[in-house]
Backbone as JSON Lines, residues from 0, in Angstrom:
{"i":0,"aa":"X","n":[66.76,-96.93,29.67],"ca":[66.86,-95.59,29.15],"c":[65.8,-94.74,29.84]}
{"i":1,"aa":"X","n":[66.18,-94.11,30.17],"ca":[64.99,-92.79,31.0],"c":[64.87,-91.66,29.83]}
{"i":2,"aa":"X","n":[63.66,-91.5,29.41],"ca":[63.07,-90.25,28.66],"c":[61.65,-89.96,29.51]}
{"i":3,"aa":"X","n":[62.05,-88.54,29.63],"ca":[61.28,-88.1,30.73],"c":[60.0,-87.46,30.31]}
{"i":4,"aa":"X","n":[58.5,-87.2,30.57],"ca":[57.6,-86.97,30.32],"c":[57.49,-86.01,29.2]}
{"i":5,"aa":"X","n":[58.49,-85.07,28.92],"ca":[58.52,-84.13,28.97],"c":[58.3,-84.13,26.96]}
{"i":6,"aa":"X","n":[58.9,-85.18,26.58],"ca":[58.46,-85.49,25.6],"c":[57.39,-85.99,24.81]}
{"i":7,"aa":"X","n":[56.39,-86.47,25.72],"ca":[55.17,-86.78,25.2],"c":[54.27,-85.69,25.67]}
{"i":8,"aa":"X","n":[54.86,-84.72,26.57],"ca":[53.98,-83.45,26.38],"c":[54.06,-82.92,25.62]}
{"i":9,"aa":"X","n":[55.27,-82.76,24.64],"ca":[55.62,-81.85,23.61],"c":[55.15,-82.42,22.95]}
{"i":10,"aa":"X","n":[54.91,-83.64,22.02],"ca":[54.08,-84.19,21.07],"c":[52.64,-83.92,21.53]}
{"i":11,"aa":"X","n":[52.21,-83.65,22.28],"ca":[50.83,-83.63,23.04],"c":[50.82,-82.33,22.51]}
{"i":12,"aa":"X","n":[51.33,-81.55,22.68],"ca":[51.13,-79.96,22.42],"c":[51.28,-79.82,21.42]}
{"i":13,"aa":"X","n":[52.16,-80.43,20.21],"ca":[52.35,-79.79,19.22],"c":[51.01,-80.68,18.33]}
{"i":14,"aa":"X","n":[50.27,-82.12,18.93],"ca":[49.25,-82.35,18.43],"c":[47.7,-81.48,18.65]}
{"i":15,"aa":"X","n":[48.06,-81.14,19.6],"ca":[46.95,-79.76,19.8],"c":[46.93,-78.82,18.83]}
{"i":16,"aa":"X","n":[47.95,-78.18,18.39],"ca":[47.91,-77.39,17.85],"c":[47.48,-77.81,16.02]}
{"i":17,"aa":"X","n":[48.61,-78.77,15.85],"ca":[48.14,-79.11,14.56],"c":[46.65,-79.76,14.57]}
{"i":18,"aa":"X","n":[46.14,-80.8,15.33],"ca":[44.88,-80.99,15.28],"c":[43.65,-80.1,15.25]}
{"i":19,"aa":"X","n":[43.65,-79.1,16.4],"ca":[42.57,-78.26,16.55],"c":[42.7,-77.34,16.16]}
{"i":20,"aa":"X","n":[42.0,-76.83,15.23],"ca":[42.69,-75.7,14.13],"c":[41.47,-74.25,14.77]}
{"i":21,"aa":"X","n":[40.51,-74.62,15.08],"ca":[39.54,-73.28,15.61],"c":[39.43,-72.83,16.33]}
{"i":22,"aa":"X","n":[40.28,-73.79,17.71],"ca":[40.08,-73.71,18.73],"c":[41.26,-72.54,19.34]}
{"i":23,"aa":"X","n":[41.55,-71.68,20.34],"ca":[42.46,-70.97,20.8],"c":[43.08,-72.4,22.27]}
{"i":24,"aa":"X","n":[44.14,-72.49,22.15],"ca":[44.48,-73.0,22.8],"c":[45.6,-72.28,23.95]}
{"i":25,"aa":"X","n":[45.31,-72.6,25.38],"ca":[46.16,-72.01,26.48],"c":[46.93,-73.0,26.89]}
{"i":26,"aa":"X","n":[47.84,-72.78,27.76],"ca":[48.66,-73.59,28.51],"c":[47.73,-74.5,29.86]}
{"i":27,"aa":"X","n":[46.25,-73.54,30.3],"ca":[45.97,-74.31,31.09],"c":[44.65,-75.22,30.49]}
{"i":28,"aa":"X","n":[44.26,-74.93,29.04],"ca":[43.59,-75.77,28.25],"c":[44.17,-77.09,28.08]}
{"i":29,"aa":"X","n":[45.43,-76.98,27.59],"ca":[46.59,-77.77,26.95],"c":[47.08,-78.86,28.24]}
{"i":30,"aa":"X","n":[47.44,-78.1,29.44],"ca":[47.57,-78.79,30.64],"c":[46.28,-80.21,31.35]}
{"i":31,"aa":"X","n":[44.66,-79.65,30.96],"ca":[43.98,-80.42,31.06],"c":[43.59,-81.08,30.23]}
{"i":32,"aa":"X","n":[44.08,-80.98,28.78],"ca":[43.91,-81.89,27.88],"c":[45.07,-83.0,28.28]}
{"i":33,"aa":"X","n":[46.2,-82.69,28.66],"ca":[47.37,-83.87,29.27],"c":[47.34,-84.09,30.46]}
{"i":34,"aa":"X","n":[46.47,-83.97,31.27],"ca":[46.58,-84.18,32.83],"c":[47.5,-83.95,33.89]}
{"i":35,"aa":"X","n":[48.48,-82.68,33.14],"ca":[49.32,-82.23,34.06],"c":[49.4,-80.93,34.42]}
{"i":36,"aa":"X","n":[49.86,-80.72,35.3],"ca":[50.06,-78.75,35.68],"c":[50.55,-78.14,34.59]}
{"i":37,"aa":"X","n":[50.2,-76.97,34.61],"ca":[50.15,-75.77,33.45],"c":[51.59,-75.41,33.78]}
{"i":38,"aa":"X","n":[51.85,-75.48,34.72],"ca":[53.52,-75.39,34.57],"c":[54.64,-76.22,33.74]}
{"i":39,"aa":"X","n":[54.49,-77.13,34.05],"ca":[55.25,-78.27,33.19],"c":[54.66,-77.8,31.86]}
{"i":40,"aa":"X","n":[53.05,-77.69,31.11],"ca":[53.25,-77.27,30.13],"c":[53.85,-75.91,29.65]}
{"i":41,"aa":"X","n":[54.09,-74.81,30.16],"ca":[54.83,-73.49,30.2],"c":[56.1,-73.83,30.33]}
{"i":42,"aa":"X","n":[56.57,-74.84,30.56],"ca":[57.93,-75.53,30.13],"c":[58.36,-75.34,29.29]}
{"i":43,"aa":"X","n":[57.36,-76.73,28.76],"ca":[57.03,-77.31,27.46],"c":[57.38,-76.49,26.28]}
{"i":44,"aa":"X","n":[56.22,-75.82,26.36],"ca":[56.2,-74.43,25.56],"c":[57.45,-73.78,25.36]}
{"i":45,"aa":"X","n":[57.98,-73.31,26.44],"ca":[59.0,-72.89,26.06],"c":[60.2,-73.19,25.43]}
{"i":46,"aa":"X","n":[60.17,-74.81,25.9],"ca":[61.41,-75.47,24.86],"c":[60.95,-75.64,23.63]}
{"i":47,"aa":"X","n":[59.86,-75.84,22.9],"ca":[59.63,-75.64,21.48],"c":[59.84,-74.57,21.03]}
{"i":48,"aa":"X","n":[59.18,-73.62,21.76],"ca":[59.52,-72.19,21.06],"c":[60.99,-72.18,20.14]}
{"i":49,"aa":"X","n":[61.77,-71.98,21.93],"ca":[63.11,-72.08,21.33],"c":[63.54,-72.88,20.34]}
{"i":50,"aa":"X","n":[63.25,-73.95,20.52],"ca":[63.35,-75.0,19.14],"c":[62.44,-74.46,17.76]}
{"i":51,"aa":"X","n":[61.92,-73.78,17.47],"ca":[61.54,-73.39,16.18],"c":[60.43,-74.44,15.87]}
{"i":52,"aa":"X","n":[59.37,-75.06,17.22],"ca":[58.35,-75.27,16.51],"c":[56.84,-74.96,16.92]}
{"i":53,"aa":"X","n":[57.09,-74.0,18.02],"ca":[56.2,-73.2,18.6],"c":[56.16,-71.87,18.28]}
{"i":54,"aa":"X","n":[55.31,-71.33,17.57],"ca":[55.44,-69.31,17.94],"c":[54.25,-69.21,18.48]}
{"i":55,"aa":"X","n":[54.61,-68.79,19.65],"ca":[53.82,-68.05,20.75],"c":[53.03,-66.69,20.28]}
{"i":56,"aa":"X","n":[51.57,-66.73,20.58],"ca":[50.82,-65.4,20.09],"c":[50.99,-64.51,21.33]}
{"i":57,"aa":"X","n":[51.42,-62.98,20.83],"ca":[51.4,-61.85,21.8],"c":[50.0,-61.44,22.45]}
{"i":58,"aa":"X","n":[49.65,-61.59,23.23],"ca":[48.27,-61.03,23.9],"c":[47.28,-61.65,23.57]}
{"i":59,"aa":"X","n":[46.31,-61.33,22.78],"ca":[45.07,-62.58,22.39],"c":[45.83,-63.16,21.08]}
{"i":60,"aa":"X","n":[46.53,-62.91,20.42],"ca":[46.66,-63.86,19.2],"c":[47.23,-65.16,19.86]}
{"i":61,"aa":"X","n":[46.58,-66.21,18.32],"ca":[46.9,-67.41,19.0],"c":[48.02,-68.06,18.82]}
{"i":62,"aa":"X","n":[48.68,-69.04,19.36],"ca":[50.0,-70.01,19.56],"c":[49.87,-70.5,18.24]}
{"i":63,"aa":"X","n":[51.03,-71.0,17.5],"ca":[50.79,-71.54,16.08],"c":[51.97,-72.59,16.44]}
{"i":64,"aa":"X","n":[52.02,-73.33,15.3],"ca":[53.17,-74.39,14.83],"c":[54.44,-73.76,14.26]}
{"i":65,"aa":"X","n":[55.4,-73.39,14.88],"ca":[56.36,-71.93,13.58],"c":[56.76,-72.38,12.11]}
{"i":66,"aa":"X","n":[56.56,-74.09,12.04],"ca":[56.63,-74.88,10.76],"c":[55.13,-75.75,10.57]}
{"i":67,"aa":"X","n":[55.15,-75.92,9.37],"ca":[53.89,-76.74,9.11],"c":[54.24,-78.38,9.36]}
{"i":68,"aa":"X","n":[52.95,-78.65,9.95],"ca":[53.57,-80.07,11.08],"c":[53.98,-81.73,10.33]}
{"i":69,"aa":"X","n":[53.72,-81.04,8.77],"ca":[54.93,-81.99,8.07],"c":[55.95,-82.12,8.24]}
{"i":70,"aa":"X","n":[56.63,-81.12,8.57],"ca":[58.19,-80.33,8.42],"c":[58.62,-80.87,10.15]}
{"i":71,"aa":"X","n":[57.94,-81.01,10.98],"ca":[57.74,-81.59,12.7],"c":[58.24,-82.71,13.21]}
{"i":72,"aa":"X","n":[59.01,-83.79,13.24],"ca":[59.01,-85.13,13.06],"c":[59.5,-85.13,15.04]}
{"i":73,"aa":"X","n":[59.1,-86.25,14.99],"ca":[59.02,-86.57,16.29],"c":[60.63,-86.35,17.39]}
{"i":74,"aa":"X","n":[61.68,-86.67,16.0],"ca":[63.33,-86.44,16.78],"c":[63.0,-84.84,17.27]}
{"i":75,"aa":"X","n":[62.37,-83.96,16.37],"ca":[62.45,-82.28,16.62],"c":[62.09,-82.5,17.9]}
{"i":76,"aa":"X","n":[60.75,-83.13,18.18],"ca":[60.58,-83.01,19.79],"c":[61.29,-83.37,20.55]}
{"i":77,"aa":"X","n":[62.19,-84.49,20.4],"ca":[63.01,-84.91,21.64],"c":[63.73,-84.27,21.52]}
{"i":78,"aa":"X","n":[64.88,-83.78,20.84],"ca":[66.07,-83.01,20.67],"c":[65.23,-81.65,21.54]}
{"i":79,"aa":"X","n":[64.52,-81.28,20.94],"ca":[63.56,-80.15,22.3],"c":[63.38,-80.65,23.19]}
{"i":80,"aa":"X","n":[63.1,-81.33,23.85],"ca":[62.53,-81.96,25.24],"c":[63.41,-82.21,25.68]}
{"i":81,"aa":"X","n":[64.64,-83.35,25.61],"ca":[65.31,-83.87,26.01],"c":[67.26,-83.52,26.39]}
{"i":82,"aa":"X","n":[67.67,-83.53,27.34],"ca":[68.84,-82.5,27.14],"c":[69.89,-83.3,27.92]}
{"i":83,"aa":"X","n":[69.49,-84.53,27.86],"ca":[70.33,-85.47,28.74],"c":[71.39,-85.92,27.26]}
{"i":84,"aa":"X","n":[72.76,-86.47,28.06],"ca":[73.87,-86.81,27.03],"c":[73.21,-88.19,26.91]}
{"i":85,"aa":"X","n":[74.16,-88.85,25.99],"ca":[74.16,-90.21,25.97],"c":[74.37,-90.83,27.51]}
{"i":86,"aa":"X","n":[75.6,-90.37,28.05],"ca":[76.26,-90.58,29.39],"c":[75.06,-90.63,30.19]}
{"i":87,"aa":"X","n":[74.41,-89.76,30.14],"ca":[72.91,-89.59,31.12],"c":[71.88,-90.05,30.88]}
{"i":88,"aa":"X","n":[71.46,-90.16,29.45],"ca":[70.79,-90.96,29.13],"c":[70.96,-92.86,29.64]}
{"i":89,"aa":"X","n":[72.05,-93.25,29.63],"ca":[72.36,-94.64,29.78],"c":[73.25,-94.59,30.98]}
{"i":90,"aa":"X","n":[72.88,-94.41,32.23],"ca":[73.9,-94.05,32.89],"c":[74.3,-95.36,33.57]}
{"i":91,"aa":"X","n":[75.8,-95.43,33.68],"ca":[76.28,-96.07,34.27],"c":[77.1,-95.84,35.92]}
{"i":92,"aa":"X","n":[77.31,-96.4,36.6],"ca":[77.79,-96.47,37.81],"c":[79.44,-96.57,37.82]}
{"i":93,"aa":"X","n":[79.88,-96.04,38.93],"ca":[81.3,-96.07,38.93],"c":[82.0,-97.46,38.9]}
{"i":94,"aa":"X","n":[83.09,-97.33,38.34],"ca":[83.76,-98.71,38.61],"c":[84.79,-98.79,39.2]}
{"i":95,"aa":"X","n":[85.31,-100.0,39.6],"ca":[87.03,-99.99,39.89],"c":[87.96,-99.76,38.97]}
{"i":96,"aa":"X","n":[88.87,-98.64,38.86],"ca":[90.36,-98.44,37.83],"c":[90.86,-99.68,37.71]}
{"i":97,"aa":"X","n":[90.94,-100.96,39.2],"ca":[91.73,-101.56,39.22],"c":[91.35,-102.92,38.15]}
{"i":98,"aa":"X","n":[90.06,-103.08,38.49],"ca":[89.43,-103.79,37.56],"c":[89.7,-104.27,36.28]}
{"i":99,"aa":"X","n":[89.74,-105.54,35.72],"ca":[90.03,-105.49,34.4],"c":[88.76,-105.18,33.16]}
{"i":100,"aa":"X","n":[88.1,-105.55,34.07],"ca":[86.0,-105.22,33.27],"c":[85.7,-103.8,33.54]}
{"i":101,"aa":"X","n":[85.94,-103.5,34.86],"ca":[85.77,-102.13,35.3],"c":[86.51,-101.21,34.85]}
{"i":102,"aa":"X","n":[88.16,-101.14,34.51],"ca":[88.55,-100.42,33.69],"c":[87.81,-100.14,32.35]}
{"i":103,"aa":"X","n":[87.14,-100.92,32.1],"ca":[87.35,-100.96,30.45],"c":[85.53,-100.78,29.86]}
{"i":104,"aa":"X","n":[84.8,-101.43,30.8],"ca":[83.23,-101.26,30.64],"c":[82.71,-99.5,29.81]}
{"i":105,"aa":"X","n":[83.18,-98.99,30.16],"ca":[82.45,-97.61,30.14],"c":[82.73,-97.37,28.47]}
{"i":106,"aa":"X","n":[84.04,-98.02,27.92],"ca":[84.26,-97.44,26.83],"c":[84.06,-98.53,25.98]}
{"i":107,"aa":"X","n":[83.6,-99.79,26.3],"ca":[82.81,-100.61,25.41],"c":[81.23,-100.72,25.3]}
{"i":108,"aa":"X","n":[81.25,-100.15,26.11],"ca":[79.34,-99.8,26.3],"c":[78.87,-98.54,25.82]}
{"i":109,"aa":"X","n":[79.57,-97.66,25.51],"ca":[79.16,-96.05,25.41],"c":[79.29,-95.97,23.62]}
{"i":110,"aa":"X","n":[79.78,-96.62,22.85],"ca":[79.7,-96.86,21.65],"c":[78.48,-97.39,21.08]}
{"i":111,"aa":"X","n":[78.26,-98.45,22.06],"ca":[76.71,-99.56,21.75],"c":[75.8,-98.34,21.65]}
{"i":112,"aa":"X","n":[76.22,-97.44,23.25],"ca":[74.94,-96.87,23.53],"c":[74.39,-95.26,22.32]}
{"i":113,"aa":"X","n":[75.65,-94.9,21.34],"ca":[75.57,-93.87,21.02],"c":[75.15,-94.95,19.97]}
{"i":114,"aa":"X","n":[74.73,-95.77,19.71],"ca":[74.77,-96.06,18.11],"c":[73.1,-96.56,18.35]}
{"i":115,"aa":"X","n":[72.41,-97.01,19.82],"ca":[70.97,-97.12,20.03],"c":[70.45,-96.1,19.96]}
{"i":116,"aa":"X","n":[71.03,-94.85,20.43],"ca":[70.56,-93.82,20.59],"c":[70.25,-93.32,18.86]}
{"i":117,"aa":"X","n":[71.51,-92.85,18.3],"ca":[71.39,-92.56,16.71],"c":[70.11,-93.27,16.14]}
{"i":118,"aa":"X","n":[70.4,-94.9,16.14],"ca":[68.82,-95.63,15.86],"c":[67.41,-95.33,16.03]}
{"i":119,"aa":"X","n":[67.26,-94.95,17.56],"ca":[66.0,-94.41,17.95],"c":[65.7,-92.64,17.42]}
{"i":120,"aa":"X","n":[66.82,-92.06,16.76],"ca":[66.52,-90.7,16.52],"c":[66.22,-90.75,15.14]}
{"i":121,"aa":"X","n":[66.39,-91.35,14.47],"ca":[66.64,-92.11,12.71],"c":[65.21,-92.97,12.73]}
{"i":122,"aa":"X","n":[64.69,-93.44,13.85],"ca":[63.07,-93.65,13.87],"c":[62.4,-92.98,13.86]}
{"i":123,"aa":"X","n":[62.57,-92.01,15.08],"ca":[61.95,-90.88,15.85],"c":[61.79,-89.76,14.35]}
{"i":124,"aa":"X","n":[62.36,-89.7,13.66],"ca":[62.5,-88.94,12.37],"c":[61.79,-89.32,11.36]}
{"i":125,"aa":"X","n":[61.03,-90.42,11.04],"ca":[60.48,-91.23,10.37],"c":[58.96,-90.72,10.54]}
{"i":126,"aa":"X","n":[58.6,-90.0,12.14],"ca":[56.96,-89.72,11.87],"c":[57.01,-88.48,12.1]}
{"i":127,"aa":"X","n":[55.81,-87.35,11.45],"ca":[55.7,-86.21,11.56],"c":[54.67,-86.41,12.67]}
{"i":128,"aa":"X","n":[54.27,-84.93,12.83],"ca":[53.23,-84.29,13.92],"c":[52.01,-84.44,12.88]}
{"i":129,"aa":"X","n":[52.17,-83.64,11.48],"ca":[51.1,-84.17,10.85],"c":[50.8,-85.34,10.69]}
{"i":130,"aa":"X","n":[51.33,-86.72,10.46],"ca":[51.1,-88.07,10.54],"c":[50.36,-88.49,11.63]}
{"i":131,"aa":"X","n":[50.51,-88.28,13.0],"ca":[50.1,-88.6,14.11],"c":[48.64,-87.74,14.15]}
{"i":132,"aa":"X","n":[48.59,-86.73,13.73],"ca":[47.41,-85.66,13.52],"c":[46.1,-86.64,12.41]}
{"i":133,"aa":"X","n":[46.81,-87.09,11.91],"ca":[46.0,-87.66,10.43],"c":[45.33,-89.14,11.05]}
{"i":134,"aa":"X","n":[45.78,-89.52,12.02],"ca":[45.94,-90.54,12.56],"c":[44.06,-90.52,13.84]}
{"i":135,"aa":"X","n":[44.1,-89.5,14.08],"ca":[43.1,-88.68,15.21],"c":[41.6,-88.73,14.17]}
{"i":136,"aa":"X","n":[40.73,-88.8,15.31],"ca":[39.35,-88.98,14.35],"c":[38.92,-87.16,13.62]}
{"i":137,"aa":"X","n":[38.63,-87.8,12.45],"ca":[38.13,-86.25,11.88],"c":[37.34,-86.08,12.71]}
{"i":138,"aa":"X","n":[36.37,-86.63,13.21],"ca":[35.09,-85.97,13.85],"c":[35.45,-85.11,14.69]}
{"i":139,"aa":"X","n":[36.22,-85.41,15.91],"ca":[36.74,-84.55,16.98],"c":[37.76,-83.65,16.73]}
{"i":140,"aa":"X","n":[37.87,-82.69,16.07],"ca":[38.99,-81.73,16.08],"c":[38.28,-80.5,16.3]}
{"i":141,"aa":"X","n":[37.39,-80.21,17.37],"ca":[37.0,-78.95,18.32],"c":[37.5,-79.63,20.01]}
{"i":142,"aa":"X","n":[37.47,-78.53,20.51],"ca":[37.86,-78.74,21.82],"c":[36.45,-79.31,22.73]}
{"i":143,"aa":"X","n":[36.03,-80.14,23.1],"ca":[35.27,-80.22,24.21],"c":[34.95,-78.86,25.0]}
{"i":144,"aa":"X","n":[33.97,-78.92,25.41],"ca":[33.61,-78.24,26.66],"c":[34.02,-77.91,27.96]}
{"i":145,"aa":"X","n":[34.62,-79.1,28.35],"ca":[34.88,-79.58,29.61],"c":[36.49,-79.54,29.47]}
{"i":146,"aa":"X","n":[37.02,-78.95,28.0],"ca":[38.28,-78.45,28.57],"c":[38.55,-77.15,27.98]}
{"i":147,"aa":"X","n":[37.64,-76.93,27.64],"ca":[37.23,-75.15,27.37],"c":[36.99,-74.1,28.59]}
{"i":148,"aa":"X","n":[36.34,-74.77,29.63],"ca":[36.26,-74.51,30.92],"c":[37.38,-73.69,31.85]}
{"i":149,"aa":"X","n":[36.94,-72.69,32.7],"ca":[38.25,-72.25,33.54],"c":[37.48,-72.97,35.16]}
{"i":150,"aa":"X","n":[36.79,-74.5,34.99],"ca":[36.53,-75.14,36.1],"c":[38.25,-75.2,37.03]}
């Protein structure tokens, strides 16, 4: 199964936000707290938004959670992040028509695969953003220095 980064940035971000509550957080704060380009997080961002669990602050106001990160569960992020079908998700290779396995593979496997998939979203639903937040040491919920920085 291929799930692409893009989802543990969005949990990454939406743990930023619920974790660090004083801090103003940017895309290129947020980017060096995950070790990736500020682009991919401006992605990011943007597919939560749209998904209803980012509201973006206009000018200096700050980025919020648009739900409280109980209400957050980890499927919200993938269903945001993720935009591949089942088909793409589990992809399979062409076969022979003529085939008697090859005829028939795609439509005995694509059942299995929608019913792993359902499973892992029926997990994925099981933890919030606040859970994973609660999970993080109280001590540290300010931002460091060193990613406060426009080094």
């Amino acid at each position: 199964m291929h799930i692409d980064s893009e989802f543990t940035v969005g949990v990454h971000i939406l743990l930023l936000y619920a974790y660090i509550k004083e801090d103003r957080i940017t895309s290129e704060i947020a980017a060096r707290s995950i070790g990736c380009n500020p682009v991919i997080v401006r992605k990011v961002f943007s597919k939560l938004s749209k998904a209803g669990l980012l509201k973006p602050g206009k000018g200096n106001a700050r980025t919020v959670l648009a739900r409280p990160a109980k209400n957050i569960t980890l499927k919200d992020v993938f269903l945001a992040t993720q935009e591949e079908t089942v088909e793409e998700t589990f992809n399979m290779y062409p076969t022979n028509p003529d085939c008697p396995v090859g005829s028939e593979i795609h439509e005995l496997l694509y059942g299995r695969f929608d019913s792993a998939m359902n499973a892992m979203l029926k997990d994925l639903s099981k933890t919030t953003i606040a859970k994973l937040a609660s999970e993080l040491p109280a001590d540290k919920c300010r931002l460091p220095e060193s990613l406060r920085s426009d080094e």
